[in-house]
N, C-alpha and C positions, 0 to 999 in steps of 0.2 A: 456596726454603724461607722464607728473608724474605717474600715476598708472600705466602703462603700464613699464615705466624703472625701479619702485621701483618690479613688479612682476617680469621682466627679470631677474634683478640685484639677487633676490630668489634664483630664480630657478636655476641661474648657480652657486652660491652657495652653493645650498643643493647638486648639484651634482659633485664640486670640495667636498666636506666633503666626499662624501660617496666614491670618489676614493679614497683618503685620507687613506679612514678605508677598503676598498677592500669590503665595504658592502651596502647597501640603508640604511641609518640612518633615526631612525625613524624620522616619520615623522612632528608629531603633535608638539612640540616646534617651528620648522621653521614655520608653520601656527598660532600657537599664534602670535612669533613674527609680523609675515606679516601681522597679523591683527591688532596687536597695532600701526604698521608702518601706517596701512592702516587709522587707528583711527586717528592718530599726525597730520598725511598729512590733513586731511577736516578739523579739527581743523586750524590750520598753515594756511590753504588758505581762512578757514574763516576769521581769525582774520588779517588775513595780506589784506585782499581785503575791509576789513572794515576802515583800517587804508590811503591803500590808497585812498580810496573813500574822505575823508575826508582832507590828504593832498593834494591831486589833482583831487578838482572836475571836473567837466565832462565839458569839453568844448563847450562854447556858440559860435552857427555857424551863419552866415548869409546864404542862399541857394537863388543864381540867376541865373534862368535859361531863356530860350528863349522860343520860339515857341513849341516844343516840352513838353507834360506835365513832371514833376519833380517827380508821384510819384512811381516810382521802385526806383529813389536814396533817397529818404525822407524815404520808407519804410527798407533799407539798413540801413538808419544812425540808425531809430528811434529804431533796431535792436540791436541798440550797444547806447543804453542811458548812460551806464557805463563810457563812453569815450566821448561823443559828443554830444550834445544836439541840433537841428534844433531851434533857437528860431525864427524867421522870414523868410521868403519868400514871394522874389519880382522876378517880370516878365523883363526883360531887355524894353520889351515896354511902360514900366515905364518914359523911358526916363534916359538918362547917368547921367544927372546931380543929378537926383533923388537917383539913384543907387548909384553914388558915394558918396553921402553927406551920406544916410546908412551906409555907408561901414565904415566912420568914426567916428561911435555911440560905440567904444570900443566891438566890438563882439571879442570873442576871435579867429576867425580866418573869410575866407570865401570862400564859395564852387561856383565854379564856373561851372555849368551843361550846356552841350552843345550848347553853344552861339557858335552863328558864328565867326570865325576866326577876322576878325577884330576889334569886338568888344570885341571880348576876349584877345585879345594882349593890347589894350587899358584899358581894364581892369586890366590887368595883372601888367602893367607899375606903373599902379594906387596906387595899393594897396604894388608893389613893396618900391615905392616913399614913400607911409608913413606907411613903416613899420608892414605890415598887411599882416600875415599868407596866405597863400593861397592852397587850396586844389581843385584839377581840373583833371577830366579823361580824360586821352591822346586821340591822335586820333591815327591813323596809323602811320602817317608821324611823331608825337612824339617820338612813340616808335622805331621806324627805327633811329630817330635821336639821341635816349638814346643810343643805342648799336654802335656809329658811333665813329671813332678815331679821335683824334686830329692833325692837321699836323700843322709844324710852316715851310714852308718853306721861308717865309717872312714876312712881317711886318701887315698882312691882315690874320686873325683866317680861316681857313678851317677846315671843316669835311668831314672826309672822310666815306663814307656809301656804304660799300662791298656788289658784289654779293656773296651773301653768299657761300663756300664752310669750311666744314670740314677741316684742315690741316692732312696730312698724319699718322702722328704720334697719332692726334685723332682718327681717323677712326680705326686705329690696335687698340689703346686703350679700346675704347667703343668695339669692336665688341669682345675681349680677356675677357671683363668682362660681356658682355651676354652670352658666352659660356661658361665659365666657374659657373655664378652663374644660368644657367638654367639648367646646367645639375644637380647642386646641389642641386637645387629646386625642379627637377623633382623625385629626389630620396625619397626625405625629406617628399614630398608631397605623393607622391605614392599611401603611405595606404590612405592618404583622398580622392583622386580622384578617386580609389578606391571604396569605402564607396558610393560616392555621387553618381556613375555610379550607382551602384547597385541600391541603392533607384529611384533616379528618373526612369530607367526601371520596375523595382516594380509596382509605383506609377501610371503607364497607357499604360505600356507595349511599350510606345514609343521612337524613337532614343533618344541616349544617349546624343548625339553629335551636338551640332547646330553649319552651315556650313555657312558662309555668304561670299559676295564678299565685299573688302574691298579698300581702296585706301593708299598707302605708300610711301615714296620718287619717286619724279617726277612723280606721280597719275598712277603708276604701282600697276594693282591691282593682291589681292590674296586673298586663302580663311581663313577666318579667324576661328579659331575653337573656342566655348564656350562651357561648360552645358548648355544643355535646358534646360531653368526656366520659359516657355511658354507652354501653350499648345499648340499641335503640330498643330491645326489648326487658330493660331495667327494670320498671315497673308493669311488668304486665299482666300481677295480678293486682295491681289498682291501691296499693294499700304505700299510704306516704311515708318513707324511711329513709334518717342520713344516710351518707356513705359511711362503710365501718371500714374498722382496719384492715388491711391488705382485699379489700372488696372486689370480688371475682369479676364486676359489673363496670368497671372503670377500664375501656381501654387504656393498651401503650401508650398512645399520645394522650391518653388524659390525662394519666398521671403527669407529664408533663407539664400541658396546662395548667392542670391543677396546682401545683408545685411553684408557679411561676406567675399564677394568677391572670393570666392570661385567658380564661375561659369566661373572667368576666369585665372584659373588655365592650363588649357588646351592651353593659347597661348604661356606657356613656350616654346612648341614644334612648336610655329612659330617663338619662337625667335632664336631657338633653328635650324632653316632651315635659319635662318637670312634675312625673310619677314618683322621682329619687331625689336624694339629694348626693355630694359628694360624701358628708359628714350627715352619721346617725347610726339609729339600733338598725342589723340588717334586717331587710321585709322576710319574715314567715309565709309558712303557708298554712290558708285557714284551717286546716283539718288539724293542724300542728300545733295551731293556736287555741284549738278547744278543748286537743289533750293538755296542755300545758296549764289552763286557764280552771280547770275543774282541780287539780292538785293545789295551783296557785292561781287566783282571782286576779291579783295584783299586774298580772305579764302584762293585761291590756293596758299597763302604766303608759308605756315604751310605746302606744301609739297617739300619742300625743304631740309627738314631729314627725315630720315626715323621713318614711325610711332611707338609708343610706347604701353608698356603695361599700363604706367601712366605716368604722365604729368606735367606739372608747370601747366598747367588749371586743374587739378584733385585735386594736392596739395592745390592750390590755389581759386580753385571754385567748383563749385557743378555740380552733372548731369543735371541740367537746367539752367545753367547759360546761358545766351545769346550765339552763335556764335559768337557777336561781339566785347562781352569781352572773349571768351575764345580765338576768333583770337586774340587778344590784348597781352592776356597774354601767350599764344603760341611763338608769335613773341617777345618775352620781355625774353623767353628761347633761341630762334634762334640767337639773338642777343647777348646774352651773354653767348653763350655757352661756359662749360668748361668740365672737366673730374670732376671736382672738385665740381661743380654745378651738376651734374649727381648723384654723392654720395649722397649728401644732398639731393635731391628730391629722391631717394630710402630709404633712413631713414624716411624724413618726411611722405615719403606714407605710411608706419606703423602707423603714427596717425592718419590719418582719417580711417585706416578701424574699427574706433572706433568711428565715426561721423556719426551718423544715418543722418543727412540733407544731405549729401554730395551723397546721395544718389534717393535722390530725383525724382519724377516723374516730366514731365510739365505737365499743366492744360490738362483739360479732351478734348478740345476745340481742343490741338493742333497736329500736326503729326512731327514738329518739333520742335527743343526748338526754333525756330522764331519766333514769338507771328506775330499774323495777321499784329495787327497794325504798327508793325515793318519794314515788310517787302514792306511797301512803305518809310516809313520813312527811312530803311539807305541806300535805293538807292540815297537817298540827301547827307549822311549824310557826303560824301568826297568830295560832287560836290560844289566847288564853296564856299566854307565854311570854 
């Protein structure tokens, strides 16, 4: 994101000088400079990442989980050794008392991975009580209760937890700023869509255009338009599946597009018919959404705005992240939506299209990002827990 603001910050630079002088001023000085900037900057993030490494080492975790194996969130943390360090994990059928007396061996925090409900509030109190860090993924009812108001109407705390609707003045807001920045986009963009049309027809003489049914507020579907970055016989026995890793079905120039986002350029002109929005959970496809919805009831939260071109789960997560973190963090948007929250997630989507993982296949096994083993597991994962 640094390199990305200091090359912005350039380039409107060189082109406030050259109106400046009613000419294109050469050019090679502002590319020295941008490359000494460019030089300072890794310098600066080396020695500054060095410094903090050492005033603030990496935090020592305790990791206790239940029934459920622990390692998608062990391989998460062990992802970020920079900040967190896993050093023990224990099973909660370990026994409470067992668990507790760890907890007070000075870890510097602890992770609390999908225990059941009671034993997790017990736990929670616990480590409340003496003073001990706690890091724990919400569940549904969490995050519905993060976005809920306060009421004091008397002497007993209430929260109040809306059926969600847009206010009036949001709805004009958001819908005045997808019209207006898709038409800008579409102008801007033009020549590349453009460009891209041509080559992928080139590349196998087939449609430009991939047409899909899609689902958007209150599971009102439409088609949604992308670049084909597939060969055009991808699905041709009928049955709906992400892209997986290194996927034999993605041309060269998809991967490209892909890579560059550029293949969904083409839903300006849904947003732009007001099927999309800029900002939201992205639209599914129905068949996707019934697998999802028999494991997890909940998915159909996230059709309660209307769908987006990108996301708080986009900003926030990868193309395989679970459905049941990207519900999580969907509804962790729905919850606290603002106009203002809208901005910021169209900014930050400008830094991940500079995040090669964020783009990520699932396993070669899967047809959605469900993972098999999952999808017996979060039909539990609200029941009773």
């Amino acid at each position: 994101s640094q390199i990305f603001a200091l090359l912005l910050v350039n380039s409107i630079t060189y082109f406030q000088l050259s109106l400046m002088h009613n000419w294109l001023v050469p050019l090679s000085p502002m590319l020295l400079v941008t490359a000494l900037q460019l030089l300072l900057t890794f310098l600066w993030v080396a020695v500054a990442n060095r410094i903090y490494a050492r005033v603030f080492p990496p935090r020592r975790l305790l990791l206790i989980s239940d029934a459920y194996p622990a390692d998608d969130i062990l391989n998460k943390f062990n992802s970020r050794k920079d900040r967190y360090v896993i050093e023990k994990c224990m099973n909660i059928a370990e026994g409470m008392e067992a668990v507790e007396e760890e907890c007070t061996k000075g870890y510097g925090g602890v992770v609390l991975w999908d225990i059941q409900t009671p034993l997790r509030n017990k736990l929670l109190k616990f480590c409340y009580s003496h003073a001990i860090r706690i890091y724990l993924s919400p569940r549904i009812p969490d995050v519905l209760l993060h976005g809920a108001d306060q009421m004091h109407l008397f002497d007993t705390p209430l929260f109040l937890v809306r059926d969600y609707a847009m206010k009036t003045e949001q709805v004009v807001i958001k819908r005045l700023i997808d019209l207006v920045c898709s038409v800008v986009l579409i102008v801007l963009t033009s020549p590349l869509m453009l460009l891209a049309a041509l080559i992928i027809k080139w590349y196998d003489g087939g449609p430009v255009l991939y047409r899909q049914t899609r689902c958007t507020l209150n599971g009102k579907q439409f088609r949604i338009l992308k670049f084909r970055s597939m060969r055009v016989d991808a699905e041709k026995d009928g049955v709906a599946r992400l892209a997986r890793k290194n996927d034999d079905r993605i041309t060269p120039f998809g991967h490209v597009i892909r890579a560059c986002r550029i293949d969904e350029l083409p839903q300006l002109f849904n947003i732009l018919k007001g099927e999309m929005s800029f900002i939201g959970p992205r639209p599914e496809r129905p068949e996707i959404i019934a697998q999802y919805v028999e494991s997890m009831p909940e998915f159909v939260f996230r059709m309660k705005v209307k769908a987006g071109l990108a996301g708080y789960a986009q900003v926030y997560g990868k193309y395989n992240t679970t459905p049941y973190d990207k519900l999580k963090l969907d509804l962790t948007y729905i919850e606290n939506y603002s106009v203002w929250l809208d901005l910021k997630l169209m900014l930050l989507t400008l830094k991940i299209l500079f995040t090669p993982d964020a783009t990520e296949g699932v396993d070669g096994s899967q047809t959605t990002a469900l993972k098999e083993e999952e999808k017996e597991e979060k039909k539990e994962k609200e029941s009773g827990r």
